[in-house]
N, C-alpha and C positions, 0 to 999 in steps of 0.2 A: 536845975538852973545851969549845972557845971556842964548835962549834956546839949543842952541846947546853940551855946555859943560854941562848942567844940563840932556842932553838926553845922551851925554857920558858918565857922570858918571852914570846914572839909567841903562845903557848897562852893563857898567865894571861889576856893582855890582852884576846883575844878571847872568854876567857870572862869576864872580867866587861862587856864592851863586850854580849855576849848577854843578862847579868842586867838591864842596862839598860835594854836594849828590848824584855825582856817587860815588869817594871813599869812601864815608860811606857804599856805599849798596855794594859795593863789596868787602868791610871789612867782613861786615857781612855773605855776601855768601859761602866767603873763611874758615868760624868757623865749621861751620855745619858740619859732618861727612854724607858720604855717605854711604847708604845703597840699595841694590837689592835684589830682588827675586830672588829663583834657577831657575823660567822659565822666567824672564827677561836676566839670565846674559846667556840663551841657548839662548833667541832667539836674541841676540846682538853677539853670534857666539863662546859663550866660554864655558866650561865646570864649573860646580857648583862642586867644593870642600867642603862637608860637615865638613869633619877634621879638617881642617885649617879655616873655616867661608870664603873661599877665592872666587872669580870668578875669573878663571883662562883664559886666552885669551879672544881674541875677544873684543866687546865695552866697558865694565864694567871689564878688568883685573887690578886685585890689590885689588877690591874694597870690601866690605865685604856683605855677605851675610844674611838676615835678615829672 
């Protein structure tokens, strides 16, 4: 009996110790700006806009260009 609730709680805790460190890492991924190449944001199907830093359609639209 004594080991079953002490493997319950060693479960619990490493599952929320797990919920932890996915919302940190997806904190973290969510900071970073994105950036593309002019031949990345063609071959992902959009046109490279030099004026604006822009990739215009296709994979990479919105995104800025490096």
């Amino acid at each position: 009996m004594r080991i079953r609730r002490i493997l319950a709680a060693v479960i619990a805790t490493a599952a929320l110790a797990g919920l932890g460190l996915t919302s940190a890492a997806s904190a973290t991924a969510q900071g970073a700006p994105s950036y593309v190449t002019p031949s990345q944001c063609k071959q992902g199907g959009g046109t490279a806009d030099l004026k604006d830093n822009l990739c215009k359609g296709g994979t990479y639209n919105g995104e800025k260009i490096d």
